[in-house]
DSSP file (Angstrom, degrees, kcal/mol; ACC not computed):
  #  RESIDUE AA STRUCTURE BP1 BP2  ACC     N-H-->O    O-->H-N    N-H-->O    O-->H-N    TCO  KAPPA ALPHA  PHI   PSI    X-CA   Y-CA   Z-CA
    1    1 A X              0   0    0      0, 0.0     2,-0.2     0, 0.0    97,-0.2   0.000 360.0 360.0 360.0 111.0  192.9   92.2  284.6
    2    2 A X  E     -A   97   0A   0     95,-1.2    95,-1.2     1,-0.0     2,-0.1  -0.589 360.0-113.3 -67.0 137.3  189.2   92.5  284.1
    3    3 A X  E     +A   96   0A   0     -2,-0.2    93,-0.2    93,-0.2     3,-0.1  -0.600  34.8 170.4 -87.1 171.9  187.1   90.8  281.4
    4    4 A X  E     -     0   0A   0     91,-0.5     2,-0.2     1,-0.2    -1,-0.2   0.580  53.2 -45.1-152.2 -56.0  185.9   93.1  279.2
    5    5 A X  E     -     0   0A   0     90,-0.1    90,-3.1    13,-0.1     2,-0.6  -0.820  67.7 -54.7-157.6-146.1  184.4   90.8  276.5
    6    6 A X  E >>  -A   94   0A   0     -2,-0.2     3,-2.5    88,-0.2     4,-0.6  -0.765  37.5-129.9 -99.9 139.8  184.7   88.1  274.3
    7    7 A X  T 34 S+     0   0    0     86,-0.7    -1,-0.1    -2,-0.6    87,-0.1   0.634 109.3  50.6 -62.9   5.8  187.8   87.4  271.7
    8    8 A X  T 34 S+     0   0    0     85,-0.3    -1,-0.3     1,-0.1     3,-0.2   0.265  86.9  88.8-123.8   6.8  185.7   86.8  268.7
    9    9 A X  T <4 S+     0   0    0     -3,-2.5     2,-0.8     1,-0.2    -2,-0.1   0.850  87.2  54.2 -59.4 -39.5  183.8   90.0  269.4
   10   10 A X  S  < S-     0   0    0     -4,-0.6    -1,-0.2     6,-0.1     3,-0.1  -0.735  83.5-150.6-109.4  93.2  186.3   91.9  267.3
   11   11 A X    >   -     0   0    0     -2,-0.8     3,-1.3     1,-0.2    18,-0.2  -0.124  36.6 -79.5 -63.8 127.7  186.8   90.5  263.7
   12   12 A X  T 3  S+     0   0    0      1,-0.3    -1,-0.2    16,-0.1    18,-0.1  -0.138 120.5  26.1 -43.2 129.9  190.1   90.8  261.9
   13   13 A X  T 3  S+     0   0    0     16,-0.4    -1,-0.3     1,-0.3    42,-0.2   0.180 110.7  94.6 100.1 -25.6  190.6   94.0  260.4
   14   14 A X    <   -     0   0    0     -3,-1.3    15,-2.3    38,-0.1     2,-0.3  -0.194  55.6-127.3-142.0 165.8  188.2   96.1  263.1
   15   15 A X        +     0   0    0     13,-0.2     2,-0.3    -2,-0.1    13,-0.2  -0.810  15.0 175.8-133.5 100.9  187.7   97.7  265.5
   16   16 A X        -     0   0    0     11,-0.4    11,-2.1    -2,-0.3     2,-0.5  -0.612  20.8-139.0-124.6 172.9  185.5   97.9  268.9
   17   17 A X  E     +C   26   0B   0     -2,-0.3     2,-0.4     9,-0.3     9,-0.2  -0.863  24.7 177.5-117.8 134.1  185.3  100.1  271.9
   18   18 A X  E     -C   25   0B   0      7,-3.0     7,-3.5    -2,-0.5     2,-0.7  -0.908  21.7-111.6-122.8 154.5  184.8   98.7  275.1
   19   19 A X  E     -C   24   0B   0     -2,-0.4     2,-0.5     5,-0.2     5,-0.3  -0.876  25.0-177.5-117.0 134.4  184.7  100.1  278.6
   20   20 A X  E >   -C   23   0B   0      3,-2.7     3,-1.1    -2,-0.7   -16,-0.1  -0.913  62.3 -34.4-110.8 106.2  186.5   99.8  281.1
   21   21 A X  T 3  S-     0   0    0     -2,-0.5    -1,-0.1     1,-0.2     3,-0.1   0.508 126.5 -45.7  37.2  15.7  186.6  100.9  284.4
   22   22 A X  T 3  S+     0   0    0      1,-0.2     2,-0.7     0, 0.0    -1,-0.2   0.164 123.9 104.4 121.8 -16.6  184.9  104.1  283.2
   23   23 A X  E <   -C   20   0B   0     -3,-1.1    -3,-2.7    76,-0.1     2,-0.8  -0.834  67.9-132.0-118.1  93.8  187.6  104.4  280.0
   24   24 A X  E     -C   19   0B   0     -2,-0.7    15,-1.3    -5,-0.3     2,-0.4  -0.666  29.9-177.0 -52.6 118.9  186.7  103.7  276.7
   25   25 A X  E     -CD  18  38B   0     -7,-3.5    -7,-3.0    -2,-0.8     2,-0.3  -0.965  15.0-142.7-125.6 125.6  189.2  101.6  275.2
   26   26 A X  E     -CD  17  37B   0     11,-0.9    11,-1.8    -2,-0.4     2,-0.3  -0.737   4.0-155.6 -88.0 151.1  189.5  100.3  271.7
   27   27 A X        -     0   0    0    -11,-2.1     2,-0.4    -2,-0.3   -11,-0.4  -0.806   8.5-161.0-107.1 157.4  190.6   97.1  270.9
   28   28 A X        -     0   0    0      7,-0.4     7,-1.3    -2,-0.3     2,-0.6  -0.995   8.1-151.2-118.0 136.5  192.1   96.6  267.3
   29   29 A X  B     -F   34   0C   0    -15,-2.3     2,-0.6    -2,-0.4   -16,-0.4  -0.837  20.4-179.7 -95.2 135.6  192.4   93.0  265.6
   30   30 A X  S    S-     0   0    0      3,-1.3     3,-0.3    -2,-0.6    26,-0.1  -0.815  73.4 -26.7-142.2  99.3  195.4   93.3  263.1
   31   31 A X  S    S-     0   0    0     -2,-0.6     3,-0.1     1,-0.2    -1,-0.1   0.902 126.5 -47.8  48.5  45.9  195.9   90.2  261.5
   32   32 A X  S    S+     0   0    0      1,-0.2     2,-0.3     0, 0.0    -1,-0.2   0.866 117.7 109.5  61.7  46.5  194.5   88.2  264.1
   33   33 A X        -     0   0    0     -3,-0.3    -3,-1.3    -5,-0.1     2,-0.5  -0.972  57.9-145.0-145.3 118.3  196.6   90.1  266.9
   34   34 A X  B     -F   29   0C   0     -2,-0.3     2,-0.2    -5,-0.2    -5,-0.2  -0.865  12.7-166.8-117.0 154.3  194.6   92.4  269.3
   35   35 A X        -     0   0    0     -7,-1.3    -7,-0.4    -2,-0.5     2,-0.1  -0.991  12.5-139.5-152.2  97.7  195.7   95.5  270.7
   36   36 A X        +     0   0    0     50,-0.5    50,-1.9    -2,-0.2     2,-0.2  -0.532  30.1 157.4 -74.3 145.5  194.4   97.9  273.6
   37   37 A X  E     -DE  26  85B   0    -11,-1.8   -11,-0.9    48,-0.3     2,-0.3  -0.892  50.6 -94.0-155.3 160.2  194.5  101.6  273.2
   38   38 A X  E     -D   25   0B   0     46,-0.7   -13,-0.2    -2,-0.2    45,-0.1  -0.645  38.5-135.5 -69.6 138.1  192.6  104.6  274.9
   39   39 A X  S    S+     0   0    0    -15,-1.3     9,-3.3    -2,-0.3     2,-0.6   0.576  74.9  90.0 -77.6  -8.8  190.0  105.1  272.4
   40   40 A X  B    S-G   47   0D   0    -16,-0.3     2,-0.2     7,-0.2     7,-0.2  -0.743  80.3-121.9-104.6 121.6  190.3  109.5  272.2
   41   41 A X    >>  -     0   0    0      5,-3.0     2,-1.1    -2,-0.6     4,-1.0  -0.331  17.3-137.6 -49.2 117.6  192.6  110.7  269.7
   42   42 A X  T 34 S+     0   0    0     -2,-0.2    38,-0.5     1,-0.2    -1,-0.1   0.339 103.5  72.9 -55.5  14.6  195.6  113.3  272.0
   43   43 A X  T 34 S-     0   0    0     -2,-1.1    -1,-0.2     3,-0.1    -2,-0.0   0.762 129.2 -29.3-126.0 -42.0  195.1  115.6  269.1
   44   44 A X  T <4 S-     0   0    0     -3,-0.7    -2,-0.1     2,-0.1    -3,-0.0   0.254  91.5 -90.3-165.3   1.4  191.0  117.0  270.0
   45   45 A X     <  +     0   0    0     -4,-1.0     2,-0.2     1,-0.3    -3,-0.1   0.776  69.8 165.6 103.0  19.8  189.4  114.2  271.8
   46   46 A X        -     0   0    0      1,-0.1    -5,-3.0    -5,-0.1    -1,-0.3  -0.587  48.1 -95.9 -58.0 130.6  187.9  112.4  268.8
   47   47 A X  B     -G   40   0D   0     -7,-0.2    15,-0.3    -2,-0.2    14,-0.3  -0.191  31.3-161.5 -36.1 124.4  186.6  108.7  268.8
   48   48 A X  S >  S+     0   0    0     -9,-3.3     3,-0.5     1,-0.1    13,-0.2   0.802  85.9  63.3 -77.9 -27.6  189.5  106.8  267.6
   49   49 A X  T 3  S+     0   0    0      1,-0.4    -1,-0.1   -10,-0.3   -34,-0.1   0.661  92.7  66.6 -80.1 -13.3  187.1  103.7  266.7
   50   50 A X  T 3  S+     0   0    0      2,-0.1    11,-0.7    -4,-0.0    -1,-0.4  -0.111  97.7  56.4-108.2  64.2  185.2  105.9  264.0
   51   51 A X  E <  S-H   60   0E   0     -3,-0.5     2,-0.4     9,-0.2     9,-0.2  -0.688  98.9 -55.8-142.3-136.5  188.3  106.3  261.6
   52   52 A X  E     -H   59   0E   0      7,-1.4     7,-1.7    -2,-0.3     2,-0.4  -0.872  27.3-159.9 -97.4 126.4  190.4  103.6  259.9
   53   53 A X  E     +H   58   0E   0     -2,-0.4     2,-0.5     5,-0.2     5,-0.2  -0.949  17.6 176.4-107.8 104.2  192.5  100.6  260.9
   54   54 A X  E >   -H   57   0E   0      3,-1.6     2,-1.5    -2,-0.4     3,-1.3  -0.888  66.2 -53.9-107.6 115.6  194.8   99.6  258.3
   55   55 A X  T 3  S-     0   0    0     -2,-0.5   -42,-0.2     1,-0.3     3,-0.1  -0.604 122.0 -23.5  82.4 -78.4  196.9   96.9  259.2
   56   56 A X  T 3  S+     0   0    0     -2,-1.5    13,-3.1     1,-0.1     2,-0.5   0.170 119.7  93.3-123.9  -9.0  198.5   98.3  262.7
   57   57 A X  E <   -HI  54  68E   0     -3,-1.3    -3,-1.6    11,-0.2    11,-0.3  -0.887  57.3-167.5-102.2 116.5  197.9  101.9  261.9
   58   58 A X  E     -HI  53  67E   0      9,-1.8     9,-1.0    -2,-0.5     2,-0.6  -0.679  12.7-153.4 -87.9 143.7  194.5  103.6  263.2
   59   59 A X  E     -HI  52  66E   0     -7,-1.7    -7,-1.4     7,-0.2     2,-0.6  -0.991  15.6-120.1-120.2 159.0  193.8  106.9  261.7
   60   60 A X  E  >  -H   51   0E   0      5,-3.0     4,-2.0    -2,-0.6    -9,-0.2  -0.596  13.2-151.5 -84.8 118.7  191.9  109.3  263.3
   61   61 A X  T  4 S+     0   0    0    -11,-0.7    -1,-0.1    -2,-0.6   -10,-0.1   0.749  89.3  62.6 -59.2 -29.1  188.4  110.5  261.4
   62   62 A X  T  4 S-     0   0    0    -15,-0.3    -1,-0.2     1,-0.1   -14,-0.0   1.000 131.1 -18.3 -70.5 -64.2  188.5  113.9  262.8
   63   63 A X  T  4 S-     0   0    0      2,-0.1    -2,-0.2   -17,-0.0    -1,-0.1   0.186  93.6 -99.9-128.4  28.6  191.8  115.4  261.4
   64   64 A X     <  +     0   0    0     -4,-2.0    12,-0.1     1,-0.3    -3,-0.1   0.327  57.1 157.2  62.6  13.6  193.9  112.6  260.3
   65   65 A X        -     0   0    0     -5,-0.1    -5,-3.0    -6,-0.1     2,-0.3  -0.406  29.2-139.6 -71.3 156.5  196.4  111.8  262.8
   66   66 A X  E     -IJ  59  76E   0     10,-2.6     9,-2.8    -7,-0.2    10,-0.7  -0.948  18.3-173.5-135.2 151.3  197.8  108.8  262.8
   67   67 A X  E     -I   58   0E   0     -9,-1.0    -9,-1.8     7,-0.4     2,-0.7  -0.783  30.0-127.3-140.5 160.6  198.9  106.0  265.5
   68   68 A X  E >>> -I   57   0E   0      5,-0.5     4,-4.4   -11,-0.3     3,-2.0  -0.852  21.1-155.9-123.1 108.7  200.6  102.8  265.6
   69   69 A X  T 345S+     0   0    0    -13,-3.1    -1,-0.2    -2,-0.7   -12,-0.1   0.739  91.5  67.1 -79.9  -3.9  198.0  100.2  267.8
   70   70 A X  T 345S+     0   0    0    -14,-0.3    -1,-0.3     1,-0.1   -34,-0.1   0.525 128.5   0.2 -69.0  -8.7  200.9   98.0  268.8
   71   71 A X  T <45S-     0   0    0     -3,-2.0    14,-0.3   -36,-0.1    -2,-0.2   0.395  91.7-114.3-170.6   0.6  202.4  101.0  271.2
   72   72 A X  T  <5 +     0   0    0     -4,-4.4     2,-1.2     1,-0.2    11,-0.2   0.658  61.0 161.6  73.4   0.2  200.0  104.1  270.9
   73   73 A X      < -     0   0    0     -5,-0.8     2,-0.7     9,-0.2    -5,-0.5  -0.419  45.7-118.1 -72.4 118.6  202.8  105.6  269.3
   74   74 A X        +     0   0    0     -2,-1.2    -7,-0.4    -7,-0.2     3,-0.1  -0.296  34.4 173.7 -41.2  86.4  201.8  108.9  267.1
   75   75 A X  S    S+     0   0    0     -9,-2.8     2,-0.3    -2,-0.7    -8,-0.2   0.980  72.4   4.9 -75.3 -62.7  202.9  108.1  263.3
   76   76 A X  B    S-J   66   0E   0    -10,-0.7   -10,-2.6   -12,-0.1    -1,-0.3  -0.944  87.4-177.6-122.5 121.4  201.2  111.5  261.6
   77   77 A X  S    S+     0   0    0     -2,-0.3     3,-0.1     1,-0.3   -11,-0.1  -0.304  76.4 168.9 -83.4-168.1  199.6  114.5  263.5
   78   78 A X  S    S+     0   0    0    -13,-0.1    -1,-0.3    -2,-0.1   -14,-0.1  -0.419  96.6  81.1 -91.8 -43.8  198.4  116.7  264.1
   79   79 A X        -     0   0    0     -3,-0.2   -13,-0.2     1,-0.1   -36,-0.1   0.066  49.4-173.5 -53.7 146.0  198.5  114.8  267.5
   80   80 A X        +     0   0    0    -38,-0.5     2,-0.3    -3,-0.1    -1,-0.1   0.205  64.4  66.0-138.7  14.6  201.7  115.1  269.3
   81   81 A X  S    S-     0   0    0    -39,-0.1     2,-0.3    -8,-0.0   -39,-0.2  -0.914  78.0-125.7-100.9 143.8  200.8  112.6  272.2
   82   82 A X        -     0   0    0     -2,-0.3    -9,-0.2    -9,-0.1     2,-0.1  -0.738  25.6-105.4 -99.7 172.1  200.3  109.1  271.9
   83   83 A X        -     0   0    0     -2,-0.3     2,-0.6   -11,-0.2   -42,-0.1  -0.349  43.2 -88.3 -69.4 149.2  197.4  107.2  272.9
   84   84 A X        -     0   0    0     -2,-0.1   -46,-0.7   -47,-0.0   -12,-0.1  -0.441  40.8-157.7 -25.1  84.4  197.3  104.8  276.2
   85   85 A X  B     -E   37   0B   0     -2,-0.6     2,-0.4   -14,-0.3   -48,-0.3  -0.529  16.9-162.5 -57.3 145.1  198.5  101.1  275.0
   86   86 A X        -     0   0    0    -50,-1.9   -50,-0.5    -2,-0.1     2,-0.1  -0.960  23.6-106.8-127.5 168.3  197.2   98.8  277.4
   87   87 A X        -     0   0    0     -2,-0.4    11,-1.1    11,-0.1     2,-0.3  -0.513  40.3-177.0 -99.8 151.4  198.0   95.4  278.1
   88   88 A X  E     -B   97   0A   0      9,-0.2     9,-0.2   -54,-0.1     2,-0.2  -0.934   4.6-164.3-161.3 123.6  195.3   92.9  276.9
   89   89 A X  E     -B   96   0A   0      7,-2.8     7,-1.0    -2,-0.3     2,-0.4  -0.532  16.7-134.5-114.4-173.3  195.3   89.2  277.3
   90   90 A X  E     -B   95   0A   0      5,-0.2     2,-0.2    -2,-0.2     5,-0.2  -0.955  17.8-176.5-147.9 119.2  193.2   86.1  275.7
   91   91 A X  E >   -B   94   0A   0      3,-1.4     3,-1.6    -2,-0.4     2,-0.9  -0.858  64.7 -65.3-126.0  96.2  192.2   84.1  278.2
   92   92 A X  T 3  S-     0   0    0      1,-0.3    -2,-0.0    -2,-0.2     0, 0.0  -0.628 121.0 -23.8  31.0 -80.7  190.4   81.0  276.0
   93   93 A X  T 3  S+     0   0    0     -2,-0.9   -86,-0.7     2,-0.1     2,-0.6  -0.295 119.4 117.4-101.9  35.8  187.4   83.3  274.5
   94   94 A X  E <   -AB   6  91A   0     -3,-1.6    -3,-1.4   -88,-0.2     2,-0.3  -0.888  61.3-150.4 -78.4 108.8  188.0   85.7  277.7
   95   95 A X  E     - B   0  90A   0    -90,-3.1   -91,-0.5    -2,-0.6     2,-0.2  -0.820  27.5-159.6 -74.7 143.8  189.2   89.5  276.2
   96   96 A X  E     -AB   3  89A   0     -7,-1.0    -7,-2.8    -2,-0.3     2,-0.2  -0.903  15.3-174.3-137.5 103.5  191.7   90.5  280.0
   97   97 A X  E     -AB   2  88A   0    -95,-1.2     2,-1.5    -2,-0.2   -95,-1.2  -0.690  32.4-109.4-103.0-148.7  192.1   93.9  280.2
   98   98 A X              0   0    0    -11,-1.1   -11,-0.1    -2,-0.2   -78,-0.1  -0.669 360.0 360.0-107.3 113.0  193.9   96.1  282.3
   99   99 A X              0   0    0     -2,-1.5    -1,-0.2   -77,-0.0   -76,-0.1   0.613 360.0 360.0 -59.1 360.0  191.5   98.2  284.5
């Protein structure tokens, strides 16, 4: 686990992109639970971090697919891969992910 940033960098409800080993990865806060994911949609390689997060569900601003940030799992395409989950710990105000 690498640090990556701080836990109060990403505000309930939001979303921010961090890098990681070379990999943008977004984190989501969802009700004051954060959640790594590869930040490029599987559907045309769109920034996931510029669409929507409601609740646990990101959708993607380029063509609307949509994914589930607890497991990267695909809720709506067009995408028909999910995104990368990654494991992401809270280490007192340490963001841990996994490089």
């Amino acid at each position: 686990m690498v640090k990556i940033g701080n836990a109060n960098d990403v505000a309930d409800g939001q979303m921010r992109v961090f890098v990681v080993d070379g990999t943008k990865v977004n984190v989501a806060n969802a009700s004051g639970h954060l959640y790594a994911f590869d930040d490029t949609c599987t559907h045309m390689g769109c920034s996931l971090a510029n669409g929507e997060l409601e609740g646990t569900t990101v959708t993607c601003a380029c063509h609307g697919s949509q994914f589930d940030v607890t497991s990267g799992a695909v809720l709506r395409g067009p995408a028909q891969r999910p995104v990368r989950s990654l494991p992401l710990q809270v280490n007192g105000d340490e963001l841990l992910a996994e490089a």
